[in-house]
C-alpha positions in Angstrom: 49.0 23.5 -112.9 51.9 22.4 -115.4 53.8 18.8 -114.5 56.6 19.2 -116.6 58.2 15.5 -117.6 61.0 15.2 -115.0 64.2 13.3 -116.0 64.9 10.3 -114.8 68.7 9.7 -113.9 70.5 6.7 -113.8 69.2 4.3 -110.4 71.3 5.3 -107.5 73.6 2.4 -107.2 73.9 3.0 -103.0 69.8 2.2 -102.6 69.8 -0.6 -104.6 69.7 -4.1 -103.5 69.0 -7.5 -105.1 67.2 -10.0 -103.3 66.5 -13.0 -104.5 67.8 -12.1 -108.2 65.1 -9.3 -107.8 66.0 -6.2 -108.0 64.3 -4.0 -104.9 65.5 -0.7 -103.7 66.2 -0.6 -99.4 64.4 2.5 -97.1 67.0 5.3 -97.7 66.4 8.4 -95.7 66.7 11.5 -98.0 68.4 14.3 -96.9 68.4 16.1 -93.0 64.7 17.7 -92.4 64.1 19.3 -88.7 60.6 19.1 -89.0 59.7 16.5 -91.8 60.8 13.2 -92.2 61.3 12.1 -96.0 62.3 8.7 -96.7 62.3 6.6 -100.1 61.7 2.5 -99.5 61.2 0.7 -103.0 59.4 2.7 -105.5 57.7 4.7 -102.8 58.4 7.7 -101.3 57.3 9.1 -97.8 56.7 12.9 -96.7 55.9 12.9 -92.8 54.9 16.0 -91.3 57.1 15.7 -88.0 55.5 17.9 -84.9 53.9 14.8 -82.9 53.8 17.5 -79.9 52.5 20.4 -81.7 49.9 18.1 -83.4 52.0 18.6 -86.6 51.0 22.2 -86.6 51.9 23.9 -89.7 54.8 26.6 -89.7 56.7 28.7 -92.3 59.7 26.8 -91.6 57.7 23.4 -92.4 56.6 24.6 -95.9 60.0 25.6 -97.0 61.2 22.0 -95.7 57.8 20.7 -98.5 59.0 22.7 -101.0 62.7 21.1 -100.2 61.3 17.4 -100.1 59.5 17.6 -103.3 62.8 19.1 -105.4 64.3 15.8 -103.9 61.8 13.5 -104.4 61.1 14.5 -108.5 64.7 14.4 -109.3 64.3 10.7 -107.9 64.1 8.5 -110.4 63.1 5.5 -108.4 60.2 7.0 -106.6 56.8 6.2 -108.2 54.5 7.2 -105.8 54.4 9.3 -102.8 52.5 8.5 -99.5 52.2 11.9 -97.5 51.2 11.0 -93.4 51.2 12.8 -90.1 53.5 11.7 -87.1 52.0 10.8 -84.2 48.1 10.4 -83.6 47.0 13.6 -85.9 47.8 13.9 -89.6 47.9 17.6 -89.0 45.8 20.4 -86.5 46.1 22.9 -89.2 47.7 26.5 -89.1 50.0 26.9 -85.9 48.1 29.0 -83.9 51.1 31.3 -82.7 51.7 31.7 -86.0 48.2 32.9 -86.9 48.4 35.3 -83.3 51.5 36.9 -85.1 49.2 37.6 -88.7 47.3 39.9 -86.0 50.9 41.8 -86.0 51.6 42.6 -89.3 49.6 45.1 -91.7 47.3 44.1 -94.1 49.7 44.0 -96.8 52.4 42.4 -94.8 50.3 39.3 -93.5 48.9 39.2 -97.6 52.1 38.8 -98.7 53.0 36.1 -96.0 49.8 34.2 -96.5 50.4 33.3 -100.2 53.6 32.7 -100.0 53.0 30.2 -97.0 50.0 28.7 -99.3 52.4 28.1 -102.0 55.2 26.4 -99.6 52.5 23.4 -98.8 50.7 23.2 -102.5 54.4 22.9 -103.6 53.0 18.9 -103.4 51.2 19.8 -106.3 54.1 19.7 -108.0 55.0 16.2 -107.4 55.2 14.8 -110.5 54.0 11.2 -109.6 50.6 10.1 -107.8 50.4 11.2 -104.2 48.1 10.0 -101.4 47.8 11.5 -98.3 47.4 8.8 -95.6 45.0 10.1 -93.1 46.1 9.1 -89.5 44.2 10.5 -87.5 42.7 14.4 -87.7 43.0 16.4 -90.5 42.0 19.9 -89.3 41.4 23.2 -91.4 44.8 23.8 -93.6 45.9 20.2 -92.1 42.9 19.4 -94.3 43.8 21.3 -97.3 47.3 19.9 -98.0 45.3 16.3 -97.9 43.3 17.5 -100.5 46.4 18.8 -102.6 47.3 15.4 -103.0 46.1 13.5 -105.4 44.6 10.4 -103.8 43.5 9.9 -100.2 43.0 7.1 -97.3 41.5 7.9 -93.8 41.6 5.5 -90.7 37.9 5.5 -89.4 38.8 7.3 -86.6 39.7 10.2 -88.1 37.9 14.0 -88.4 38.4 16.4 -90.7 37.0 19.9 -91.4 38.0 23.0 -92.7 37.3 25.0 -89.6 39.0 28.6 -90.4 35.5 29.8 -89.7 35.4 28.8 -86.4 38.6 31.0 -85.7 37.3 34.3 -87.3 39.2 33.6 -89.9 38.2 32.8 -93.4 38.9 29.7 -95.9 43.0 29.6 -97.1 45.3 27.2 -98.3 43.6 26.4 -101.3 40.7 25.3 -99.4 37.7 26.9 -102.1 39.8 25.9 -104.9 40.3 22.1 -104.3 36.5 21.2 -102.1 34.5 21.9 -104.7 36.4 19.8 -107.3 36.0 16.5 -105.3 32.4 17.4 -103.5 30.6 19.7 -105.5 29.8 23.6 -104.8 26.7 22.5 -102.5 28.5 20.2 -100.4 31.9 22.2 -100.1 29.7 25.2 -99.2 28.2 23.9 -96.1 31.4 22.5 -95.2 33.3 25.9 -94.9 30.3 27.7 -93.8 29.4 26.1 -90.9 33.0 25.1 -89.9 31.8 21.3 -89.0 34.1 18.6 -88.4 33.1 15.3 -90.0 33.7 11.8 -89.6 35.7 9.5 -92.1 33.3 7.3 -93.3 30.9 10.5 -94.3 33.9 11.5 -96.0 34.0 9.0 -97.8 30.4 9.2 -98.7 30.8 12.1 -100.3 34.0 11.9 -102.0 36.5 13.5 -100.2 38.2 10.3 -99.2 39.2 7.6 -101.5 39.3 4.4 -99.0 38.7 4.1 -95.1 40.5 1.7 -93.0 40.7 0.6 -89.1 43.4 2.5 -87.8 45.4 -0.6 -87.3 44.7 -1.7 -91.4 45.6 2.0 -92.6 49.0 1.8 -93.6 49.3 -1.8 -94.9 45.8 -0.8 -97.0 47.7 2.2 -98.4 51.1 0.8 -99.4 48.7 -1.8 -101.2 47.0 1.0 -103.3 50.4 2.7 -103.3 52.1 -0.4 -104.3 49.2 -1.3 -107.2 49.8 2.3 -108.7 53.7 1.9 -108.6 53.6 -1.3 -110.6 53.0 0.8 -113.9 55.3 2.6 -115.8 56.9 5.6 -114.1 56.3 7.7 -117.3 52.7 6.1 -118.0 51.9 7.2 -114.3 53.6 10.4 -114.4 51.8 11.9 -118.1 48.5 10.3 -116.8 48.6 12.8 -113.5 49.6 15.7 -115.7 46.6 15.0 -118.2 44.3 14.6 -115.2 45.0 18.1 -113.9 45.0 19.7 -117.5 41.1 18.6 -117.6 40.5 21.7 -114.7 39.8 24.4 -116.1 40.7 23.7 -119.6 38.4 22.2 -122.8 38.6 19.0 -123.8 40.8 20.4 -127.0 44.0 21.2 -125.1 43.4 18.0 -123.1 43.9 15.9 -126.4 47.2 18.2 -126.9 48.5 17.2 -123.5 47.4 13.3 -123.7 49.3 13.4 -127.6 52.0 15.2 -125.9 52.5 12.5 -123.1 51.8 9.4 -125.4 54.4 10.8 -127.6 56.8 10.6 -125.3 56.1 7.2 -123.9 56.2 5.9 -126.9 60.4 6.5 -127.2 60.3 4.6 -123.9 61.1 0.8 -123.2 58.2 0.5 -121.1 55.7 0.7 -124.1 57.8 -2.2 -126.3 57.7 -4.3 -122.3 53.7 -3.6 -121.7 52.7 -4.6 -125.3 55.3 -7.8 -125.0 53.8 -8.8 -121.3 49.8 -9.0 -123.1 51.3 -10.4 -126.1 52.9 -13.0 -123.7 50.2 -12.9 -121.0 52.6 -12.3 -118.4 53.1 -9.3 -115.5 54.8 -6.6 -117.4 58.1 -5.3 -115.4 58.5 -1.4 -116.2 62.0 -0.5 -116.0 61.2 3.2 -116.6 64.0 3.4 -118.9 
């Protein structure tokens, strides 16, 4: 995947507040979504899949809303990290099940043609240019599951199952599903996982690498702004070249990893932040990245 630098424009002068002669930026909400809800508060951006009574069921119309979101959120220059979360008591059930009904419909090309374009709608997180972590709620079930695990980072009340089940429906592994598992669990792990369709608990998911950090439900999303908030402290174009250089290590040598670290430290160099980070341990003193 390429994360091409994104340019930051000047600081939206409606979102921005100061508050005690620091500067802090209010919760805006971001444009009109019908089935997200996308809000910026700070340096942190929210994506909140928004079908509490379909157990945030996934839906054609849902993805093209993703693909919307995360257009609005990279041309954002105030938005460091993004926190991804389900309404409700699920984070997502997966594939809407009428949807999958009407796959049945189509031919074999049609519903081909459908299926990766619908993949592409969700992974369009992938794109994100800064850190992402999907905040686990509560279930994260079979392509509910997979768009977690397009994010970069994520957190899991201890209540919470997850599984990618498209087995248990007849149906094979999609959304990216043998792709993404084996890079955090290893091919044994990810096998038996998508083999047998089982649904595990948060705390063996974090066992085994497929969850950074479980919380009590009630600790989740304090616990998560906190690791959201500790990433976002760092220079937006430090944190932004450091995710692109993580994803050019899959599937690439370590040769054209160098190019893509020298290409990212060359640019932060013609950045503020790298004459304010070496000034703050000069000093000994909190550095305070402007992203300018």
């Amino acid at each position: 995947m390429a994360l091409a630098p994104v340019p930051f424009r000047p600081n939206s002068p409606d979102l921005r507040v100061v508050d005690g002669g620091a500067l802090r930026y209010k919760a805006a909400i971001m444009s009109t979504y019908e089935h997200l809800l996308v809000t910026v508060e700070d340096s942190l951006g929210r994506i909140t899949f928004n079908r509490p009574d379909k157990r945030n069921a996934m839906i054609a119309a849902m993805g093209d809303e993703v693909e919307r979101a995360v257009a609005e959120l990279n041309g954002n220059p105030d938005v460091r990290v993004v926190v991804v979360t389900g309404a409700g008591k699920v984070f997502s059930a997966g594939g809407d099940l009428d949807m999958i009904i009407e796959q049945t419909k189509r031919s074999p090309a049609e519903s081909r043609d459908f299926m990766a374009a619908y993949y592409r709608r969700y992974f369009a997180l992938r794109e994100l240019t800064m850190p992402t972590i999907a905040m686990l709620n509560g279930h994260a079930i079979g392509a509910g599951l997979c768009v977690a695990l397009a994010c970069d980072l994520r957190t899991a009340a201890d209540h919470a199952k997850m599984g990618l089940t498209f087995v248990r429906l007849g149906l094979n592994v999609g959304m990216g599903g043998t792709y993404t598992l084996p890079q955090l669990v290893g091919f044994g792990r990810a096998a038996e996982l998508v083999l047998t369709g089982d649904l595990i608990d948060a705390q063996r998911a974090f066992d085994i690498g497929l969850v950074n950090r479980v919380c009590v439900a009630d600790r989740l999303e304090d616990e998560t702004l906190e690791l959201a908030r500790s990433i976002a402290r760092h220079g937006p174009h430090a944190l932004r070249y450091t995710k692109r250089s993580l994803y050019a290590g899959l599937g690439h040598d370590l040769e054209h990893v160098f190019d893509v670290e020298a290409d990212g430290q060359s640019y932060c160099y013609q950045t503020a932040d790298i004459l304010e980070g070496v000034e703050s341990v000069r000093q000994k003193r909190a550095p305070e990245f402007k992203g300018k």
